[in-house]
N, C-alpha and C positions, 0 to 999 in steps of 0.2 A: 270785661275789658275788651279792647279792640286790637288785634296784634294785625302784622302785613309779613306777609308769606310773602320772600323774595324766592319762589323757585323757578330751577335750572328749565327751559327747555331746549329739546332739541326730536326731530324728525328726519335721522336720516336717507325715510322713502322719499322725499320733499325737497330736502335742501342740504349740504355739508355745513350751514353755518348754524350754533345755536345764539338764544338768546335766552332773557330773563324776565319773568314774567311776575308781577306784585299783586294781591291777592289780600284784600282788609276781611276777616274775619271777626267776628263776635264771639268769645272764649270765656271759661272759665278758669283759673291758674290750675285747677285739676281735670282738667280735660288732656285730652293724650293730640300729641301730633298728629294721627294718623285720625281723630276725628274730624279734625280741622281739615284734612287730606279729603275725607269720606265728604263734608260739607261740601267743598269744593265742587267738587264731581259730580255732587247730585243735584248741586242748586244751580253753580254758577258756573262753571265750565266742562263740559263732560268729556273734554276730548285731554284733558290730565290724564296722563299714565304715571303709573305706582304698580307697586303690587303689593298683597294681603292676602292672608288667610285666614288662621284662625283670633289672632288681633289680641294675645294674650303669651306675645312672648316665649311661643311653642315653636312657631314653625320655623321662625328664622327668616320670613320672607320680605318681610318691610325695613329691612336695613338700610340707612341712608345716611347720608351724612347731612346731620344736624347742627346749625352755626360753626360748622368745619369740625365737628367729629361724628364717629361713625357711632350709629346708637340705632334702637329699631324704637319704628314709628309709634310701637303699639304698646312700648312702658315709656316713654319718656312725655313728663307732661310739663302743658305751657310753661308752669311755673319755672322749671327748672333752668326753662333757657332766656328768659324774659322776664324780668321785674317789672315794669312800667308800662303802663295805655299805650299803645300809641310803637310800641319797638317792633325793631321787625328781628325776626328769625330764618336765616339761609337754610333753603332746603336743595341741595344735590343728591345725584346718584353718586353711587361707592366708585373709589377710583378702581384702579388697573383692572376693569372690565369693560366689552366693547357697547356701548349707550345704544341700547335697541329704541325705547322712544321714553323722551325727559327721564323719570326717575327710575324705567326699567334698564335691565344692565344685562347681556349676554351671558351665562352662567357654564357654557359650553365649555369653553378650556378649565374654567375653576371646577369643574365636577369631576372632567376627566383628570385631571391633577388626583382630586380626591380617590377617585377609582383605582387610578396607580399605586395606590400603598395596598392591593388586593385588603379594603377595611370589610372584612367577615373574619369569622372564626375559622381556624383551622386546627381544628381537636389536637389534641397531642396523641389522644388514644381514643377508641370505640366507648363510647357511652356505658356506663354501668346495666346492670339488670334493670336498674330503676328508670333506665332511659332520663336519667339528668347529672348533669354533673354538678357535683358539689362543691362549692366553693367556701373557704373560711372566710370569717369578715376580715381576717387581714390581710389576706389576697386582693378580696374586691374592695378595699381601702387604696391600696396600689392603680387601682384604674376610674376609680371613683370620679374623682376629679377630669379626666378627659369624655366619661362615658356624656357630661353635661354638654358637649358640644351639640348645637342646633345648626352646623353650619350655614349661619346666617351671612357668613362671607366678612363680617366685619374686619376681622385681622388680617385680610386679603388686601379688603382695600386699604388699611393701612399703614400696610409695611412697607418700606422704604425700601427694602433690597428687590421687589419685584418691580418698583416703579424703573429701576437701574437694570433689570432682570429678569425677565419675560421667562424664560425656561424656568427659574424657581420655583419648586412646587408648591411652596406659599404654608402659612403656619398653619390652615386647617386641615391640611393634609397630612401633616407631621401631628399633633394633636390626633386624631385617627389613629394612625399607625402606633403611636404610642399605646393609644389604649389596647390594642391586641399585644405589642411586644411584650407589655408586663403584664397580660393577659395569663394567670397559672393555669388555664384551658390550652391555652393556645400553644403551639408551635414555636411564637415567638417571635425573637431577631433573627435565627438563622434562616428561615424561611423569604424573609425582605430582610434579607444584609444589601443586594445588590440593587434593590429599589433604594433604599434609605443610606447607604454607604457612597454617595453618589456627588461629582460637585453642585448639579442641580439640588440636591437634596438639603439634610443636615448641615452641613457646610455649609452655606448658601448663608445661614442665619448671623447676623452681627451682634444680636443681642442687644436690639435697638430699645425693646419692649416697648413699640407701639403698639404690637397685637395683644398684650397683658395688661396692656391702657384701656383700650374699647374695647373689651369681649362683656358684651350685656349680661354673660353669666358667670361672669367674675374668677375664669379659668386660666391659671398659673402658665400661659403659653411657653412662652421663653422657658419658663423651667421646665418642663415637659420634652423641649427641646433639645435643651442641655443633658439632661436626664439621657434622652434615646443618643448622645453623641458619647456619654460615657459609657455606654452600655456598649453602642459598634465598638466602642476603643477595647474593652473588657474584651470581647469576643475577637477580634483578630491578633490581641496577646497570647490568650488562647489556645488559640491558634499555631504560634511559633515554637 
């Protein structure tokens, strides 16, 4: 089948204005976006920018937003967004990041967001004799679910409180932090109460659950979220 790739461009070493560029390709309904992306580049235009890596849904890097949702290039296939010869499928970069060139996106403030939740371990105690700590499966049941994040950015660009909300540390950073608070290694909340107890922070969230919409790996955002706001609340009762 023949589908036409309406993607976003834009260059701005070049020019502040972008535009949109149409693109007929030769597909099969199980071929993946991001082949059609690779065709592109290789045959018919090489100066497209994207980015990829390993092209199986690992790394998180070909996130984009697809006929207006955010999805990665390298599981989602033609069929899914295009029934008929001849239709076209919108290809943009993720929103609230700054467009380095077409589909690349500035990842600079969204990482250091992520970094702010300090996401490593912070033991509770010195390692056993055995130099590892042991964890039940109902501990690592509790973090199970956020350890799956590939911070592909998806839920960044589409939550609606950072379009309004530039300081918002954004749902993959809350996601992160989660997983060490209920981390039974870890140290926890009280160590980031004042990162996470923050109006930037937890707060910030409306419980929109668009980032629980498009996460490619089908990870309970918003609950995770709510989760780490009952948890501050538990600990500064606590507290009194």
């Amino acid at each position: 089948m023949n589908v036409r790739l309406d993607i976003y461009r834009h260059n701005p070493e070049y020019s502040n204005d972008s535009r949109r560029q149409t693109y007929s390709v030769e597909v099969q309904p199980t071929d993946r976006i991001l082949d059609a992306l690779m065709y592109i580049s290789r045959n018919v235009d090489g100066t497209l920018a994207f980015r990829k890596s390993c092209a199986h849904g690992v790394c998180g890097s070909d996130a984009m937003r697809i006929s207006g949702k955010e999805r990665l290039a390298c599981k989602t296939l033609i069929g899914e967004v295009v029934e008929n010869d001849g239709d076209t499928i919108t290809i943009d970069p993720l929103n609230n990041m700054k467009i380095q060139k077409d589909l690349m996106v500035d990842q600079t403030e969204f990482l250091m967001k992520f970094r702010s939740v300090e996401p490593f371990l912070k033991p509770r105690e010195a390692p056993p004799d055995s130099a590892e700590y042991i964890q039940s499966p109902e501990a690592r049941n509790l973090i199970d679910e956020a350890t799956k994040c590939i911070n592909c950015g998806a839920c960044y660009s589409a939550c609606p409180v950072l379009a309004a909300k530039q300081n918002f540390i954004g749902p993959a950073a809350l996601v992160t932090a989660a997983r060490f608070v209920f981390d039974s290694r870890d140290k926890g909340l009280p160590d980031r109460l004042k990162i996470l107890n923050h109006p930037d922070a937890v707060w910030s969230c409306k419980n929109h659950f668009n980032c629980t919409k498009v996460c490619p790996k089908g990870i309970k955002v918003t609950k995770l979220i709510n989760l780490l706001k009952r948890a501050i609340r538990n600990e500064l009762e606590n507290k009194t």
